[in-house]
C-alpha positions as semicolon CSV with decimal commas, in nm:
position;residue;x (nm);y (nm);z (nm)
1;X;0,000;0,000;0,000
2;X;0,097;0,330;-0,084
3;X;0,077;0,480;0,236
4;X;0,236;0,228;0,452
5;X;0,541;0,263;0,191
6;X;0,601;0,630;0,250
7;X;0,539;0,627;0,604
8;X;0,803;0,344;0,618
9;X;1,061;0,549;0,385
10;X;1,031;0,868;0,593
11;X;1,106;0,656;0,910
12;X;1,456;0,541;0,733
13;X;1,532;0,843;0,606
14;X;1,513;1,014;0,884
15;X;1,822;0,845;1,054
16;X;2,040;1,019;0,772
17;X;1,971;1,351;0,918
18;X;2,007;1,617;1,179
19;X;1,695;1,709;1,270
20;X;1,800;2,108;1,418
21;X;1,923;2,194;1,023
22;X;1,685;2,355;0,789
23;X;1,836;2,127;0,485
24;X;1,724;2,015;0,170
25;X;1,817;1,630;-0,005
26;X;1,757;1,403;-0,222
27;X;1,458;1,146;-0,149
28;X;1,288;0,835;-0,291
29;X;1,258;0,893;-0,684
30;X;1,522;1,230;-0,663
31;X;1,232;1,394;-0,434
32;X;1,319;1,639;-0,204
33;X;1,369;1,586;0,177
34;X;1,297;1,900;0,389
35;X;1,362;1,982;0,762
36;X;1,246;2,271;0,941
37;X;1,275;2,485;0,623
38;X;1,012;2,535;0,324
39;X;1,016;2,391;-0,078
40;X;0,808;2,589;-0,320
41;X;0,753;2,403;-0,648
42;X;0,717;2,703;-0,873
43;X;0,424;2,731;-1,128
44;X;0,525;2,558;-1,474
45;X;0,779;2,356;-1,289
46;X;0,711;1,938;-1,287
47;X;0,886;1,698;-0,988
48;X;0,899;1,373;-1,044
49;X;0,963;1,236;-0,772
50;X;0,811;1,219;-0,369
51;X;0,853;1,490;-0,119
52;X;0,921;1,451;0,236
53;X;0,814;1,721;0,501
54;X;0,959;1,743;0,839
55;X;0,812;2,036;1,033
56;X;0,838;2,253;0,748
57;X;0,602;2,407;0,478
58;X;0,552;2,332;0,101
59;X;0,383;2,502;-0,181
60;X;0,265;2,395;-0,505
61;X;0,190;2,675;-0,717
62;X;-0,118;2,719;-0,935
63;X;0,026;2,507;-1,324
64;X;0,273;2,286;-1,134
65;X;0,301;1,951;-1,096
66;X;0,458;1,684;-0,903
67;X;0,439;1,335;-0,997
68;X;0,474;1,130;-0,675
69;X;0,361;1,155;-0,337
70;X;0,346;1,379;-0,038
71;X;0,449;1,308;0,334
72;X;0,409;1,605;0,566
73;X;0,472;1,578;0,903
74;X;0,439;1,898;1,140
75;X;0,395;2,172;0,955
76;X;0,157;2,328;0,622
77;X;0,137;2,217;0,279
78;X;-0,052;2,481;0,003
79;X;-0,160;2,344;-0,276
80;X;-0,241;2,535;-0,619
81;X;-0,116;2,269;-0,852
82;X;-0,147;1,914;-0,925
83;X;-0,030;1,585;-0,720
84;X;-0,052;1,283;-0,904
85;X;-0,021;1,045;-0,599
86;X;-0,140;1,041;-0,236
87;X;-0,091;1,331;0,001
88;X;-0,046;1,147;0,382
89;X;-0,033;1,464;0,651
90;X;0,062;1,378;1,006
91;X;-0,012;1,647;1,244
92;X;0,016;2,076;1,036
93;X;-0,279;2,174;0,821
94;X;-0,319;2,170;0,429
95;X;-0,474;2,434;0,214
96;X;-0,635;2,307;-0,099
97;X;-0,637;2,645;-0,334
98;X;-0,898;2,656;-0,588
99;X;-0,732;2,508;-0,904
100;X;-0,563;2,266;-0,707
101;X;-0,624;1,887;-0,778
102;X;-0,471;1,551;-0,621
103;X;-0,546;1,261;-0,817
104;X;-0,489;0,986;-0,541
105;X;-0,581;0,941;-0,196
106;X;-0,564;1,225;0,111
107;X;-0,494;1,112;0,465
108;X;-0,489;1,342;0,754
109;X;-0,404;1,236;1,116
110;X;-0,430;1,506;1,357
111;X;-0,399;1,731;1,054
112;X;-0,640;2,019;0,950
113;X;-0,819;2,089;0,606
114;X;-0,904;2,391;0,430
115;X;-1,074;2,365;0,073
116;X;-1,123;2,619;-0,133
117;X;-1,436;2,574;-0,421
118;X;-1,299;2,464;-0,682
119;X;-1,025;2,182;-0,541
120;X;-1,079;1,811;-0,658
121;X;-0,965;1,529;-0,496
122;X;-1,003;1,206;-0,705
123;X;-0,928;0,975;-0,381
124;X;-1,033;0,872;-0,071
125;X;-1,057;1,165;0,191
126;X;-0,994;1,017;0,508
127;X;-1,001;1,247;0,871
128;X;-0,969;0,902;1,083
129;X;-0,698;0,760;0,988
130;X;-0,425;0,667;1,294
131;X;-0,078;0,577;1,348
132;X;-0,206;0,234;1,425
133;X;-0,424;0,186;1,065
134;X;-0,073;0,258;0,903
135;X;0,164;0,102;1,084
136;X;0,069;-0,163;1,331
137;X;0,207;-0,126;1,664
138;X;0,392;-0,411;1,789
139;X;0,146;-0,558;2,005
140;X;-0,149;-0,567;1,744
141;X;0,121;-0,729;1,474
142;X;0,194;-0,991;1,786
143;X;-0,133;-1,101;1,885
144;X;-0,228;-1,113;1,519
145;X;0,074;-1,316;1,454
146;X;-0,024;-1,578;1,723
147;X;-0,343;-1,608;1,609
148;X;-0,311;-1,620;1,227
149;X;-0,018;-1,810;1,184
150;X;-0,043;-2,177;1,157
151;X;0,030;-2,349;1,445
152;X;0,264;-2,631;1,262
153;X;0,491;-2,324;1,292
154;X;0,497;-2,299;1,649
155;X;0,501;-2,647;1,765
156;X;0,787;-2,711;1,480
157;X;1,103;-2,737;1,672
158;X;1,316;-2,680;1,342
159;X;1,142;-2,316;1,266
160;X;1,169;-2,244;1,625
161;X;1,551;-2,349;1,613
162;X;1,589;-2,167;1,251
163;X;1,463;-1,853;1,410
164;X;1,690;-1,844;1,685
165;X;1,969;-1,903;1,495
166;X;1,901;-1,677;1,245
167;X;1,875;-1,391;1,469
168;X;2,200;-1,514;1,629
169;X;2,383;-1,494;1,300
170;X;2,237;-1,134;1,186
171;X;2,369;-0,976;1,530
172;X;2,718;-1,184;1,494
173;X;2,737;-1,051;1,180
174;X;2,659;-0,703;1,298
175;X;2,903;-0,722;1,562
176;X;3,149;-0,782;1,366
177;X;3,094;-0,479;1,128
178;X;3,064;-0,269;1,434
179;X;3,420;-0,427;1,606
180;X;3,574;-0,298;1,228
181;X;3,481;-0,003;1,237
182;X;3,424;0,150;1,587
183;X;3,606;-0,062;1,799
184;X;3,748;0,180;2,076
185;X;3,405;0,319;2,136
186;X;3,260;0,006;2,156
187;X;3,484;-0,152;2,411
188;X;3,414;0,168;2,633
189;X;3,085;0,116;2,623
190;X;3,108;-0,259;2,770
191;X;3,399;-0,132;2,999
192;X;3,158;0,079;3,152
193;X;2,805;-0,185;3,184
194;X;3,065;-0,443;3,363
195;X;3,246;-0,174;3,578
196;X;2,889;0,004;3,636
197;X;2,623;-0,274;3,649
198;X;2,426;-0,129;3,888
199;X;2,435;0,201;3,793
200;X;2,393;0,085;3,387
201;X;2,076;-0,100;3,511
202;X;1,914;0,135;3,686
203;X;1,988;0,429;3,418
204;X;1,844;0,184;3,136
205;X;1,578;0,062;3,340
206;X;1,428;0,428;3,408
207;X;1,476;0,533;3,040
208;X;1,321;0,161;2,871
209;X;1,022;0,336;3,155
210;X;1,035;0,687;3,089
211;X;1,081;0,667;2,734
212;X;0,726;0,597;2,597
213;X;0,576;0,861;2,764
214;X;0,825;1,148;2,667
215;X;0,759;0,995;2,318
216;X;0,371;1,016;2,350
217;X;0,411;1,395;2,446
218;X;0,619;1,468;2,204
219;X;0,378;1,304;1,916
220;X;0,057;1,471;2,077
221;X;0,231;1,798;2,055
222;X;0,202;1,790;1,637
223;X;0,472;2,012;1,583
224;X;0,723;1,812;1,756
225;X;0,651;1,503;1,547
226;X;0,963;1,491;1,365
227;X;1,123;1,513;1,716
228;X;0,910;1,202;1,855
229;X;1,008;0,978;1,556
230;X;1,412;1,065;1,596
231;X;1,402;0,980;2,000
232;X;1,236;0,700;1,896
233;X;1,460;0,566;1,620
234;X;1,743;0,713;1,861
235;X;1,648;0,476;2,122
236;X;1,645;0,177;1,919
237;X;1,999;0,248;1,781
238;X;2,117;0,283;2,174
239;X;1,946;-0,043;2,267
240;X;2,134;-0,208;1,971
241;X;2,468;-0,064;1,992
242;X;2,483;-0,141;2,330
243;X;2,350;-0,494;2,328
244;X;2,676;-0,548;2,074
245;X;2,903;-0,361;2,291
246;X;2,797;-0,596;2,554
247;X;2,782;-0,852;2,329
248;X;3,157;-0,769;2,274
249;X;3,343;-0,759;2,633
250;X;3,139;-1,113;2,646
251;X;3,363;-1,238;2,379
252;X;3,649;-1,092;2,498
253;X;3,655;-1,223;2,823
254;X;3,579;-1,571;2,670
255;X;3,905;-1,525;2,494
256;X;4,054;-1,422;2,811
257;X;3,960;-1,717;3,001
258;X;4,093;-1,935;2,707
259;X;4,365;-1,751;2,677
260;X;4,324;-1,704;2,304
261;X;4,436;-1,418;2,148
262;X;4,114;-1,334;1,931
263;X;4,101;-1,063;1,664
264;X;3,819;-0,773;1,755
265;X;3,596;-0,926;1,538
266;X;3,603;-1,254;1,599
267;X;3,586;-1,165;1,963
268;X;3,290;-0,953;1,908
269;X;3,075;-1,197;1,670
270;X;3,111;-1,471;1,899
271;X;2,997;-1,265;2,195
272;X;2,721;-1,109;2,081
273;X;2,603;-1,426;1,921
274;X;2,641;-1,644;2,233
275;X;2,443;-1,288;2,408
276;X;2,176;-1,318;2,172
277;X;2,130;-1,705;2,185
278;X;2,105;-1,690;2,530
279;X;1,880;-1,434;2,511
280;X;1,660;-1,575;2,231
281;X;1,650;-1,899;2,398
282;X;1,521;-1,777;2,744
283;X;1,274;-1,567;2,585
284;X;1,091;-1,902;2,469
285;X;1,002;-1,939;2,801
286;X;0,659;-1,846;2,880
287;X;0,575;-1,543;3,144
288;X;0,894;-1,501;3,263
289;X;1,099;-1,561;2,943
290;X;1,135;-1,164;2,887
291;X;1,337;-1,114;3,211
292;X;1,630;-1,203;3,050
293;X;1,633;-0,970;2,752
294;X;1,493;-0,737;2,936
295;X;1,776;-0,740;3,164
296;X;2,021;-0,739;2,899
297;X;1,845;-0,432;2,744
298;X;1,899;-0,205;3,035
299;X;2,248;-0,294;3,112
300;X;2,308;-0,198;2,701
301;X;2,114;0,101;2,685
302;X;2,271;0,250;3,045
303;X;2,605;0,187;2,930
304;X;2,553;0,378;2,650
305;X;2,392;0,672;2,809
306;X;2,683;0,675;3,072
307;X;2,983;0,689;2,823
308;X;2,777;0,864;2,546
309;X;2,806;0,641;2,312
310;X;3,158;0,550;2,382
311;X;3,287;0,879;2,394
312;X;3,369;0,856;2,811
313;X;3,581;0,625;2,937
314;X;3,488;0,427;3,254
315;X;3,527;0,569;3,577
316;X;3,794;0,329;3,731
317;X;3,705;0,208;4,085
318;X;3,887;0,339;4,390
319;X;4,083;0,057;4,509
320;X;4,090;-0,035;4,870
321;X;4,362;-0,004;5,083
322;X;4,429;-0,267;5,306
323;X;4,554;-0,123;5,668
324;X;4,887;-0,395;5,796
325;X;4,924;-0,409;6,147
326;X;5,241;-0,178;6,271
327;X;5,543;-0,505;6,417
328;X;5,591;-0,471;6,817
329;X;5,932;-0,373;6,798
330;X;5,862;-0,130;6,604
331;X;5,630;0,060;6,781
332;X;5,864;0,068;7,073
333;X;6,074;0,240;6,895
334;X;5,878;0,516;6,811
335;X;5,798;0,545;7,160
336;X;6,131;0,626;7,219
């Protein structure tokens, strides 16, 4: 479906930039990308190609046209020309001028409309549409998944077993790209969860709690959309990076204990693996299988919040200084 497609290209876009800069780039079909800032499409002028609105405004003068579609998200979109596609507005307002005309579908959520006579839409107006009728939150896909999917796949042992080690091998893999590339950061980031545990835990734990509701305020408050979907995206990157930074001081005290000498890689592939088997394997468990991950979650994502990323180095812990008792003779001697 159209919609679900733009949605989900705006959402992977959107880790490619800074969302403070008023920039312009290049989007799906050479469309533009715009942050904070506006994008006139001047009269006469065709775009083939979407656009992508963050917080920002866009106008279509009266005799142009863009061939694509249109994903606004905070801010105002004026329309004189012509849209041959669908027009999806999340939160901001859209004025339809009077020789305006979208041939395909209009969504609004939490988004205004203003028509002047004279506009045509040849889609589907819809004011109802939600988050959830576009992209399913997890809990809908999962209770749809458990009841839809045939239950040969759940009592199989060898599509249970293929899924675990499938996810095993994609976060290896990862770990391994990660150890190539940003090693140093990544071994100060497990440096700190095993010199910090407590401190990692509790700092994840209150974010993984606190999280979800900064988000929610942040998406009822329309203009800071584009905000809420970068904390959120931001969030998932921190739980990741720091499950394989974990994932790596695993592996390398593995090697430690062997006394192997393992390269970075290696080290980190086969720690985050045997993390993430462990992890994948408990989580089969029902009720209480989610302790485990969840555990491992908030160690990650505290470790990364404490070294930013990698960027700190660990505090080292004060050791203790053990008091020796002062010999008899000794002490008669500085009596004297």
């Amino acid at each position: 479906m159209k919609k679900t497609r733009i949605l989900t290209l705006v959402l992977t876009l959107s880790l490619l930039f800074l969302p403070t800069q008023s920039v312009a780039a290049r989007g799906t079909g050479d469309g533009p990308v715009i942050f904070g800032g506006s994008y006139t499409l001047k009269s006469g002028d065709t775009l083939d190609g979407d656009l992508v609105v963050f917080g920002g405004t866009a106008m279509i003068e009266e005799g142009a046209k863009l061939n694509g579609d249109v994903a606004l998200f905070g801010g105002s979109l004026t329309l004189n020309g012509m849209i041959n596609g669908d027009v999806v507005l999340m939160g901001g307002a859209v004025l339809l001028g009077a020789e305006s005309q979208i041939n395909g579908d209009l969504t609004l959520v939490g988004a205004t409309l203003n028509r002047e006579d004279g506009s045509q839409v040849n889609g589907e107006i819809s004011y109802s549409a939600s988050l959830e009728t576009t992209i399913p939150s997890f809990s809908d896909w999962t209770q749809r998944s458990w009841q839809n999917a045939p239950m040969l796949y759940f009592n199989n042992p060898v599509w249970i077993a293929g899924g675990v080690l499938g996810r095993t091998l994609a976060m290896a893999l990862l770990a391994m790209l990660v150890a190539l590339f940003l090693a140093e950061p990544t071994q100060r980031i497990g440096e700190t969860i095993t010199s910090q545990p407590a401190m990692a835990g509790g700092l994840g734990f209150l974010t993984l709690v606190l999280a979800p509701f900064v988000i929610l305020v942040l998406l009822i408050t329309i203009l800071l959309i584009p905000i809420a979907v970068l904390a959120l995206l931001g969030l998932m990157f921190a739980l990741l990076y720091g499950w394989v930074a974990l994932g790596f001081e695993v592996g390398r005290r593995i090697s430690t204990l062997l006394n192997r000498e393992w390269q970075l890689p290696l080290s980190a592939a086969l720690g985050t693996g045997l993390l993430t088997l462990i992890s994948a394997s408990f989580s089969l468990i029902p009720c209480v299988g989610w302790l485990v991950p969840y555990l491992i979650a908030t160690l990650a994502l505290g470790g990364v919040i404490i070294s930013r990323f990698g960027s700190v180095a660990p505090t080292p812990t004060p050791a203790a200084t053990a008091v020796l008792p002062v010999p008899a003779d000794v002490e008669g001697k500085e009596e004297e």
